[in-house]
N, C-alpha and C positions, 0 to 999 in steps of 0.2 A: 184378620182385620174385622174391627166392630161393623156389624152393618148401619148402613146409615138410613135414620128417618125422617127424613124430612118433613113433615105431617106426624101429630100425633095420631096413632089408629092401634088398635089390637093385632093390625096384620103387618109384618114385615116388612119393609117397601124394599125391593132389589137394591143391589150396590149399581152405583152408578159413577160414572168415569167419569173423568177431570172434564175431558171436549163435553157431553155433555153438561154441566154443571156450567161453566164458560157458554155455551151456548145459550143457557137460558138466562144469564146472568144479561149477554147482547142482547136479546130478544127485550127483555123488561127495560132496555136503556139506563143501566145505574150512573150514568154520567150526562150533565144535561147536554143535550144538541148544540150550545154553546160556546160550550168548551170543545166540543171537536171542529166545530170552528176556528175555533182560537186556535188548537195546534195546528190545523192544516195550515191556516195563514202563515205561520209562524217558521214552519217547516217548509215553506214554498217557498223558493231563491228568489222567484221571479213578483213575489210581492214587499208590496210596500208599507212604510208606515200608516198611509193613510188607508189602505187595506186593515189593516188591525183597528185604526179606529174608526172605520165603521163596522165592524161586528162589535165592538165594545160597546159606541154609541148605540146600539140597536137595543140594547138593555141597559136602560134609567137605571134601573135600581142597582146593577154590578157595576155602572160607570159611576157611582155616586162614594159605591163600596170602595174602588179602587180609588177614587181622589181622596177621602178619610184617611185611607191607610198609607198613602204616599206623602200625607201632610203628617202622618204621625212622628213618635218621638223613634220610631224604629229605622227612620228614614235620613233625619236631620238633615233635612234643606233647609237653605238658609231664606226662601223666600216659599210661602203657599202656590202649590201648584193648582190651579183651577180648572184645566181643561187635562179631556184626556192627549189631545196633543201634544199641550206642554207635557206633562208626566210622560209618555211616548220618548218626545226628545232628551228629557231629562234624567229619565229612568232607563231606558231603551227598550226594543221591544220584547226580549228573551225577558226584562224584571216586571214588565207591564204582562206579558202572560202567566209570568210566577202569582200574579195578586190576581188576575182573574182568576186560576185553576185553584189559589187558597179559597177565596170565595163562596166558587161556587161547588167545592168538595166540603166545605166547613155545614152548608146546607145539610151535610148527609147524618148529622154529628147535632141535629138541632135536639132532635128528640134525646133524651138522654135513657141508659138503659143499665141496670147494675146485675151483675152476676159474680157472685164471690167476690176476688179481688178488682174484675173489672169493670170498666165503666165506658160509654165513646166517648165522656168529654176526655175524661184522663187518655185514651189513646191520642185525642185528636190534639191533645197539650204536648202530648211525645211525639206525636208527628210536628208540629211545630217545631219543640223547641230541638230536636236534630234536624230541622232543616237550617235552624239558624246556626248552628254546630256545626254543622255541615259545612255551611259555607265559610263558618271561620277557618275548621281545619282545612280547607281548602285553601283561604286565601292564607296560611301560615305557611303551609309546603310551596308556597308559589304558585299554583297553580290557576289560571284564568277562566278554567269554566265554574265559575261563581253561582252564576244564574244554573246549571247546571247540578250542580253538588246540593245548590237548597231545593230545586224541583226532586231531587233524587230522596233527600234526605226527607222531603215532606209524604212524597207517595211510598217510603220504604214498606210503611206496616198495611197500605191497602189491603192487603187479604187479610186481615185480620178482621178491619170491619165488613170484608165481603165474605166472608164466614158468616161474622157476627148476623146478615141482614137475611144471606140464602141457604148456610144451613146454619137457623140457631139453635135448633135442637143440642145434633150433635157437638157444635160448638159450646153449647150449656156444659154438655156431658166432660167437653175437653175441660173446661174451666173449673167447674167443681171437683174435678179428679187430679188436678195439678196439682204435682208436691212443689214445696217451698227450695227452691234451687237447684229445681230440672228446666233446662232448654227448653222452650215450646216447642220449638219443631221438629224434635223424637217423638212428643207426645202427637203432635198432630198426624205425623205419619204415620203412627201405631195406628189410630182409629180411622184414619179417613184414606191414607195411601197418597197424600201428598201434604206439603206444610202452605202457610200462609206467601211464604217469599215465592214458591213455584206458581200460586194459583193467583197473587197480585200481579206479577209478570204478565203470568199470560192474558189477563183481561187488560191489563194495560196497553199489549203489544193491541189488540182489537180497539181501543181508544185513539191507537196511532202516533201513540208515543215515540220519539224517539228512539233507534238500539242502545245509545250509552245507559239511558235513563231505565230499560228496561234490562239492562244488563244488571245496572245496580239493585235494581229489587228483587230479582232474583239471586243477586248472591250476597246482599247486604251481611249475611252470619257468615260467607265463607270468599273473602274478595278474591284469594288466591289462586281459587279456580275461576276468575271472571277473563275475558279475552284481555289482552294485552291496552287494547286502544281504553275499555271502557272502565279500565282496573282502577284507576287513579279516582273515580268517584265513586267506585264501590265502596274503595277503601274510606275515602273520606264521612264517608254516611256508616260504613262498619264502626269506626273511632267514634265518630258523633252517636251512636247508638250504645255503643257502651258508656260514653262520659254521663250522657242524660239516664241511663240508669244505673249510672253511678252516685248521684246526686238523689235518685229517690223517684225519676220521673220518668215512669215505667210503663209500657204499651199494659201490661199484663204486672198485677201487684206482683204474685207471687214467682213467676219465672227467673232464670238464669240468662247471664246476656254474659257469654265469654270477652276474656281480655283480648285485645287485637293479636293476632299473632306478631312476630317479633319480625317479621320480613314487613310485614303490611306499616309498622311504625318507621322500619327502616325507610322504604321507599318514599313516603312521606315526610321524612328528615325531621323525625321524629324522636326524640331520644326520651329518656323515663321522668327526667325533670322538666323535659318539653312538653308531656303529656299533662302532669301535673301544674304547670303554666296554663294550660289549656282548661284545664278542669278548673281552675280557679277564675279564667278571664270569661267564661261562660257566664258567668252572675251579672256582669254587665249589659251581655247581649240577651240575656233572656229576660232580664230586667223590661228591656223596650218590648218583649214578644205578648204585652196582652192584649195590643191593639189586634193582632194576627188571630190569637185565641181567638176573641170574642168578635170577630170578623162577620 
């Protein structure tokens, strides 16, 4: 294993473990106090709508974000929603926390940064546009966690920019050494001894994420080994992750992003001209995703 630098320096710096790395990752709060707001509320049975809006109301500037993007063309209501109430009753509150955690993670993605083939705005366009993928392939298989499948399909490549932010050295070193259709995640285990989908998991599960949703980012490349309950939105953000770069809209220019395996299309009622339906009706939905991008 390459050792890792995190500082440039002429001296070595020790290999250091995933908990540590995670730890310091919590300690610096890469996610704002807000948003663990927002999930707590969210995830607590015993609150209410009007518990979500007030943390939402508590911050002008993300309650102004969320009414923009609920009036957008991504949404098509038939009438402007002006409070976050209305959007609450009218969105509900699992799609009113989808647009606050878009928000206030798109922050992280302001500054932009180019290394080889990559970029954060270009990852933060493929987190987007599989979360909107996400939720189609979801809503095609039937399936009802909607709000689910796009929170899944948005947070999938978190460790990527959490690489990108706390080690960018070696991160640099993974980017510029990537052949043109290799997997990233052999390469990142070579050098660092874990990949981007184990190290977004686990800072996620410390944000308080839901298990489905951290089920899915940890196994977004491989749903087959995800638990049975949280399989169906793995898979869904797996498909969604291949269609989008399949089309060219790629976390990582140069990487490799495998075809679903052929159980995961099954279970999803999926069949190969199902697929290619799917990759074709994406142009529609991504079509509305630049209100999201430029969030």
């Amino acid at each position: 294993m390459d050792t890792l630098r995190l500082h440039e320096s002429p001296v070595t710096a020790p290999i250091r473990s995933l908990d540590e790395i995670i730890a310091d990752v919590r300690e610096l709060s890469s996610i704002p106090h807000i948003a663990l707001q927002i999930i707590d509320v969210v995830n607590n049975p015993r609150a209410s709508a009007a518990d979500l809006e007030t943390v939402v109301g508590s911050d002008p500037s993300l309650a102004a974000r969320i009414l923009r993007t609920a009036n957008s063309v991504a949404y098509g209501l038939r009438r402007p929603v002006k409070t976050i109430p209305w959007a609450i009753n009218v969105l509900g509150t699992n799609e009113v926390r989808n647009l606050a955690i878009t928000a206030l993670i798109a922050e992280r993605f302001k500054k932009d940064t180019v290394v080889g083939s990559y970029t954060r705005r270009g990852l933060w366009r493929h987190m987007v546009c599989t979360a909107l993928t996400a939720r189609l392939v979801a809503s095609r298989a039937g399936m009802r966690t909607f709000s689910e499948a796009f929170l899944a399909g948005l947070l999938h490549d978190v460790g990527i920019a959490l690489l990108d932010q706390y080690l960018h050295q070696p991160f640099v070193g993974i980017v510029t050494t990537l052949t043109p259709g290799v997997p990233l995640c052999p390469a990142e285990r070579a050098r660092l001894g874990f990949d981007h989908a184990q190290f977004g998991a686990r800072v996620a599960e410390q944000w308080r994420f839901p298990p489905i949703i951290l089920a899915a980012l940890r196994y977004h490349h491989a749903s087959d080994r995800c638990s049975d309950e949280a399989r169906p939105i793995a898979q869904a953000v797996e498909v969604a992750n291949f269609l989008c770069a399949s089309k060219g809209i790629r976390s990582m220019g140069a990487s490799h992003v495998a075809s679903p395996s052929p159980s995961t299309l099954t279970a999803l009622s999926i069949d190969r001209p199902g697929l290619k339906v799917l990759y074709d009706d994406m142009d529609g939905e991504l079509a509305k995703a630049h209100t999201l991008i430029d969030i």
